[in-house]
N, C-alpha and C positions, 0 to 999 in steps of 0.2 A: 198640699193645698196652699193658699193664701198664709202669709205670717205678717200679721200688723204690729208696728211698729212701738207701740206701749210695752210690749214684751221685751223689747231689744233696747227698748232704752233701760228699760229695767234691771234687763241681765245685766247688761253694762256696766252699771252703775253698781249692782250687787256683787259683781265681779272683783270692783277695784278694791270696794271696803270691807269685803267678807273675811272673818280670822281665818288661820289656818285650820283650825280644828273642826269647821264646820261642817256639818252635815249634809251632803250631797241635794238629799231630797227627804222629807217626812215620811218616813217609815210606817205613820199608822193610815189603817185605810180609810175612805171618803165615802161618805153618798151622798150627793150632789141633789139639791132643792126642785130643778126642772129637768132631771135624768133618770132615767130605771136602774136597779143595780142588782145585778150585776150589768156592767158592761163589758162586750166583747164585740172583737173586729173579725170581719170575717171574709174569705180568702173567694177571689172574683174568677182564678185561674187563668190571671196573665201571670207578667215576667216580674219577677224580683231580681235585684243584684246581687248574683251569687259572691262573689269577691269583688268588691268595689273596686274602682279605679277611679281615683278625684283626677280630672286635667283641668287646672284652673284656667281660665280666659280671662287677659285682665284689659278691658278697655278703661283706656286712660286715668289708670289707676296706679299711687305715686310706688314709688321704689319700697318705700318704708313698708306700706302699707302691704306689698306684695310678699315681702320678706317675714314678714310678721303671719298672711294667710298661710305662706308654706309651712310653716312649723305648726301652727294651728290644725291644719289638715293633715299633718303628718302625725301628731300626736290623737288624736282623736279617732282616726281610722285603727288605729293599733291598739288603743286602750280597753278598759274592761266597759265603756261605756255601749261598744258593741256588742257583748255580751246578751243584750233586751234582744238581740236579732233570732238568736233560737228558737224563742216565742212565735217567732214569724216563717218560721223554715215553710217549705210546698212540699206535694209528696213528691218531688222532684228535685227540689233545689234546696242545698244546706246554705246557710249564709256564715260566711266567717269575716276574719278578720278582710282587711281593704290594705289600699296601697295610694301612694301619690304619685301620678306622673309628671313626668316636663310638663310647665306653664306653658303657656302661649299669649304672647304679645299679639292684639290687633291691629292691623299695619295698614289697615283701612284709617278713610276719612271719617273724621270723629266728629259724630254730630250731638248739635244741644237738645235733641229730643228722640228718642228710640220707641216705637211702637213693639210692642212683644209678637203680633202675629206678622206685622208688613216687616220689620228689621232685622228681629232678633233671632228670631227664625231661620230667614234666610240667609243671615253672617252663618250661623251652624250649617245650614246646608251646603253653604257656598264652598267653607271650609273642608265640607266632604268631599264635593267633585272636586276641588284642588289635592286632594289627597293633604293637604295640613291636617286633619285628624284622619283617624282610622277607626270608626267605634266599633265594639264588639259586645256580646251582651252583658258584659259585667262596666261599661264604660257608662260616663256620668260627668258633664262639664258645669264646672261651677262658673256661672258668668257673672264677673264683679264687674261695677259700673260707679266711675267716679264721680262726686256730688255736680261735678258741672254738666250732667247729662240728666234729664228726665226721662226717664222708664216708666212707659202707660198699659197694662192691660186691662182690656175690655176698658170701662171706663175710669179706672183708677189708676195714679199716678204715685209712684213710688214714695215715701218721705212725707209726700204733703196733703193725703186722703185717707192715713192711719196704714198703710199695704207697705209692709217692712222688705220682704220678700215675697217669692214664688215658685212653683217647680211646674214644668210639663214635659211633654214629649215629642222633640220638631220633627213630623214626617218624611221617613228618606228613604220612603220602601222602591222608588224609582231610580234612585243614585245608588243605593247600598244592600247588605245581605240582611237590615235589620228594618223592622216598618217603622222605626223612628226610633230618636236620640235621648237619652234621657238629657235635663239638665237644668239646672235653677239661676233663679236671676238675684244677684244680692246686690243692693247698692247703699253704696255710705251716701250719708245726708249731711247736710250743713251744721245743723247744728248736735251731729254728735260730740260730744265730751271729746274721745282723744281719736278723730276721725281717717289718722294715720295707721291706727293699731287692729290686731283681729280682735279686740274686747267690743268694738264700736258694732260690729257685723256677728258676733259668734255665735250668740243665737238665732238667728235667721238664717244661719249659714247650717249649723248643725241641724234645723229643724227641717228645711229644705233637704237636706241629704239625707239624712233617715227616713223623710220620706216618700223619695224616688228610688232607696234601695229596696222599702217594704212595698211600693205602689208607684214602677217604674213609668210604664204607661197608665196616666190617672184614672181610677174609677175602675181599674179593672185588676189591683192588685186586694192588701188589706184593705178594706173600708168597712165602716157602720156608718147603720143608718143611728141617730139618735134623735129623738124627739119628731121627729118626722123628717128630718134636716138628712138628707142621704151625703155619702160620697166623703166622711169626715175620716181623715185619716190619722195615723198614727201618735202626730206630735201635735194635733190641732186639740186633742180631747187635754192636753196638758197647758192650755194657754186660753182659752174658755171663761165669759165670764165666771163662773161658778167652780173654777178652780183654783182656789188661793195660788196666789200671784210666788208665795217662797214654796211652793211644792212644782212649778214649773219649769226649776232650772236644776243644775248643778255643776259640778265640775271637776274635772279629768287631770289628772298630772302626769306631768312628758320627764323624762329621766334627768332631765337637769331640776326638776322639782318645782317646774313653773305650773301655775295655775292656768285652765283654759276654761270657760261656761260652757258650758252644752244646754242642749232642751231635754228636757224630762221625757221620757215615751213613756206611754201607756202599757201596761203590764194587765191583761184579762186574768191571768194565774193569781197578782198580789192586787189587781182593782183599786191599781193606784198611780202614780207617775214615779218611775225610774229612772233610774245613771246604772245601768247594770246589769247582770243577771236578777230574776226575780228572786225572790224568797221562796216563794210557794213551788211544786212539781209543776210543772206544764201537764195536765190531763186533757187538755181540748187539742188531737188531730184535724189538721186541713184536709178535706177534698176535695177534689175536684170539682168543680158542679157539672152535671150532666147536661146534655142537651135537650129542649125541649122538644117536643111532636105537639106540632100543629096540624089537625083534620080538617080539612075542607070540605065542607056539605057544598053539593052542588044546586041552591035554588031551581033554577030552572036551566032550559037546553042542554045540550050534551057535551063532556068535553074532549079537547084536540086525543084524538088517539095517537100521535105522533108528530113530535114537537121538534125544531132543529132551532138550536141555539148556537149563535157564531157571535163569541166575544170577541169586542173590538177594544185591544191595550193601547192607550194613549201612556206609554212613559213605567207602568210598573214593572218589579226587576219578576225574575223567573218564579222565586218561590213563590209572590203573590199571583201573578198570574196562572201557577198551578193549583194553587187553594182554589181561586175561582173553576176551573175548568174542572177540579174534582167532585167542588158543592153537586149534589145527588139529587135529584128529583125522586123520591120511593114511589110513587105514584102519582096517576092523577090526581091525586085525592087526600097528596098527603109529602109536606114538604119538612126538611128541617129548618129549625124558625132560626133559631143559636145562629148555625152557621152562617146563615142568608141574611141573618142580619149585622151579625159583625161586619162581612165584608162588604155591605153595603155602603154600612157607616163610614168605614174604611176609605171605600172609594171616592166619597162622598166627603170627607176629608174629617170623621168623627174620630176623636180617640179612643170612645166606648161608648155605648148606647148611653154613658149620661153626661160624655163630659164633648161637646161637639167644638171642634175644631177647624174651622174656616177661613185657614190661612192661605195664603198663594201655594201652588205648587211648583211654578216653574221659576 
C-alpha cells in the first residue's frame, strides 16, 4: 500500500543518529487504542514472491545515489530481516531469501511530471515488449525517481501531499506469461537530509518491497481488514497513527558492518512490529479460500435451455484467454461467482475485486 513520507523522514533521520547497540524494534507487545487485538492478516490466495528478485529502475537518478540503492538492496534481501517472510508462507509457496539483479537505466525522455497509471505503467510495460525486462513470478521492479520529477497517483503527489512511496501491479497479461508486474515507485524529495544516499529512501523502499513480496498483486495477497478500513497490508500496520513512531523501523547489517533501516513488519505470532523472525511458533496455517456458489432463483419466465457463448479476445495472452473459456456454467440456475468475477475484474482492468485498476492497456 501507500507509505507517507513522516515515516521516511523519520527513519532517516533515526538512521544516521542511532548507537550501535540499538535495538532493532521493541520487543514487548502493543494493543493499540482504535484496534482489536489480537491482530492478524490473512491470506486472499493470490501470488507472493517466492524468492525475490529486486531489478532497480533508475529514472534520472544520480550515480551516488544508485550505487548506495545497490548495496542497500543487496544487503537487506539476504539479511535475517526476511526471516518475518515464514509468517507469510501460502500452502504453496515458501518464501526465502531474494536476490538483486542488473539495474536498468531509463533511456527514455525524462519528464518533470509522471502520472503512475498514464506513464509509469506503461514505461514497465513498454520495457516488456522490448524484451529489456523478462519478468517471472518471483520478479519485482523498484522504480526510483529523482527529486526533479513529480510522481502523482490517483490524486496524490509524491513528496509534497505526505505519499512517500507506493507499490502495484502494471497489467501485462496481453504482452507476457504473467497478468501483471509486480513493482514500486520510491522517489527522493528535495528536501531529504542526504538526498544522494539509501538512508534518504530506505524505508519506503523496504516497506514497498515487503509488501509486493507478501501482497504481489494488491488486495489479493496478505491483508486485513482493521477497524473497518480493508486492504491494510503488511508494513502499513507498522507505520499507523497508533503505533509508536521507534517500534516502526529498525535495522540490518551487510558484512562490511554498515547500517541499513528497514520497516518493521507486522508479526500476528508476537502482535507486534519486527526486523526478523518472530519469537513466538507461527500456529495460524494459510488456506486457500474457496470459492463461492451463487444460486439463481429464477422470478419469473423460463430460462435459455441452451446457451452459446463466443469470446471475442482483444490482446489477452493464452493462459488468460483459457481461464476464460474454462469458467463453467453448473447450471441454469447456478454459477461460480469467485471465478466470474475475478476475471471480469480482470478484463475490466481491476487488480482485485477491491483494488480497481483503470489504466491504459495498449
Amino acid at each position: 500500500m501507500m507509505f507517507f513520507i513522516p515515516l521516511v523522514l523519520f527513519a532517516a533521520s533515526l538512521a544516521a543518529a542511532a548507537p550501535a547497540t540499538s535495538s532493532p524494534v521493541d520487543q514487548t507487545t502493543h494493543t493499540f487504542s482504535n484496534s482489536s487485538s489480537p491482530v492478524y492478516f490473512n491470506y486472499g490466495g493470490g501470488r507472493v514472491l517466492a524468492n525475490p528478485e529486486i531489478t532497480p529502475i533508475w529514472y534520472n537518478v544520480t550515480k551516488e545515489l544508485q550505487d548506495d540503492l545497490i548495496k542497500y538492496y543487496k544487503a537487506i534481501v539476504t539479511s535475517a530481516w526476511m526471516d518475518i517472510f515464514t509468517e507469510y508462507n501460502t500452502p504453496t509457496q515458501t518464501i526465502g531469501k531474494g536476490s538483486v539483479l542488473p539495474a536498468i537505466n531509463y533511456e527514455g525522455k525524462i519528464q518533470r511530471a509522471l502520472d503512475d497509471f498514464i506513464d509509469i505503467r506503461e514505461i514497465i510495460r513498454q520495457m516488456v515488449r522490448e524484451g529489456t525486462i523478462n519478468p517471472n513470478q518471483n520478479s519485482y521492479y523498484a522504480f526510483h525517481v529523482s527529486p526533479y520529477t513529480n510522481v502523482t497517483q490517483y490524486d496524490l503527489t509524491i513528496c509534497y501531499s505526505g505519499l512517500g512511496a507506493y507499490h502495484g501491479c502494471a497489467y501485462s497479461a496481453d504482452i507476457s506469461t504473467l497478468d501483471c508486474v509486480p513493482y514500486g515507485v520510491i522517489a527522493s524529495c528535495y528536501f531529504d537530509d542526504n538526498p544522494n544516499t539509501a538512508d534518504s529512501v530506505a524505508h519506503g523502499a523496504s516497506h514497498e518491497f515487503a509488501e509486493s513480496v507478501t501482497d504481489a498483486d494488491p488486495g489479493t495477497g496478505w491483508v486485513a481488514t482493521i477497524d473497518g478500513a480493508g486492504g491494510i497490508e503488511l508494513a502499513d500496520y507498522c507505520g499507523g497513527p497508533n503505533i509508536p513512531q521507534d517500534n516502526a523501523y529498525g535495522f540490518v547489517t551487510d558484512p562490511s558492518n554498515q547500517k541499513w533501516a528497514v520497516s518493521g513488519l507486522w508479526s500476528g505470532a508476537d502482535q507486534r512490529c519486527v526486523v526478523g523472525k518472530p519469537k513466538n511458533p507461527i500456529t495460524r496455517k494459510p488456506t486457500t479460500p474457496k470459492k463461492d456458489t451463487v444460486n439463481a432463483k429464477i422470478n419469473y419466465g423460463s430460462p435459455l435451455q441452451s446457451i452459446e457463448i463466443t469470446p471475442i479476445f482483444y490482446g489477452p495472452n493464452v493462459t488468460y484467454s483459457s481461464e476464460m473459456a474454462d469458467t463453467t456454467i453448473l447450471s441454469p440456475h447456478q454459477v461460480t461467482w469467485t471465478s466470474w468475477q475475478n476475471i471480469l475484474l480482470r478484463q475490466w482492468g481491476g487488480e482485485s475485486p477491491y483494488h480497481l485498476d483503470l489504466s491504459p492497456r495498449l
